[in-house]
TORPAVO-343693 format. One line per 2 residues: for each residue x, y, z of C-alpha. Coordinates in Angstrom, 3 decimals, always signed. Layout:
BEGIN
X:Y:Z; ...
END
This chain:
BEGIN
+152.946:+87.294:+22.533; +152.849:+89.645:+25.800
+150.867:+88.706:+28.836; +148.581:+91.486:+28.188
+147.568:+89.908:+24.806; +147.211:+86.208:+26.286
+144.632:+87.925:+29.008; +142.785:+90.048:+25.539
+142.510:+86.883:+23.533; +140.760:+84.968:+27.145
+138.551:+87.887:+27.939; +137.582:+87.633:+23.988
+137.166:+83.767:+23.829; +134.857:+84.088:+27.280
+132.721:+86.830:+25.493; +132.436:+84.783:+22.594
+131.687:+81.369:+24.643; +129.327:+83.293:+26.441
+127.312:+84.716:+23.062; +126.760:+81.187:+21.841
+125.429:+80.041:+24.780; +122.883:+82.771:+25.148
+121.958:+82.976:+21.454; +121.406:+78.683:+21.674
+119.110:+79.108:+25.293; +117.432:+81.833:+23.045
+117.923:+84.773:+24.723; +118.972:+87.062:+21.918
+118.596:+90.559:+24.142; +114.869:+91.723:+22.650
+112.731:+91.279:+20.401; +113.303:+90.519:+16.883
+109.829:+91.287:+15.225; +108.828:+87.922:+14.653
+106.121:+87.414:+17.319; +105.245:+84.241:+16.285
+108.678:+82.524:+17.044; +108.611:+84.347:+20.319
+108.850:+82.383:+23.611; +107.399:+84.574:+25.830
+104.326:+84.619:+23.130; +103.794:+81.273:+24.144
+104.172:+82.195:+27.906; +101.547:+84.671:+27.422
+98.832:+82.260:+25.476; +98.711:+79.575:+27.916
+98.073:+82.272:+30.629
END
């Protein structure tokens, strides 16, 4: 393995890391039709 493909497979893994952690904080990139299960729903009632 080259030291072209060990930088690919961090750049990858970071990408990946970084996915998970957004998708568990919940922010998924827009809306997903459920409006119920939305956060900023909730935001928007207590206002």
């Amino acid at each position: 393995m080259g030291f072209w493909d060990v930088v690919i497979l961090i750049a990858v893994g970071a990408i990946i890391a970084l996915a998970v952690i957004n998708i568990r904080k919940g922010k998924t990139g827009g809306c997903s039709g459920n409006c119920t299960a939305c956060r900023e729903a909730c935001k928007r009632r207590e206002e």
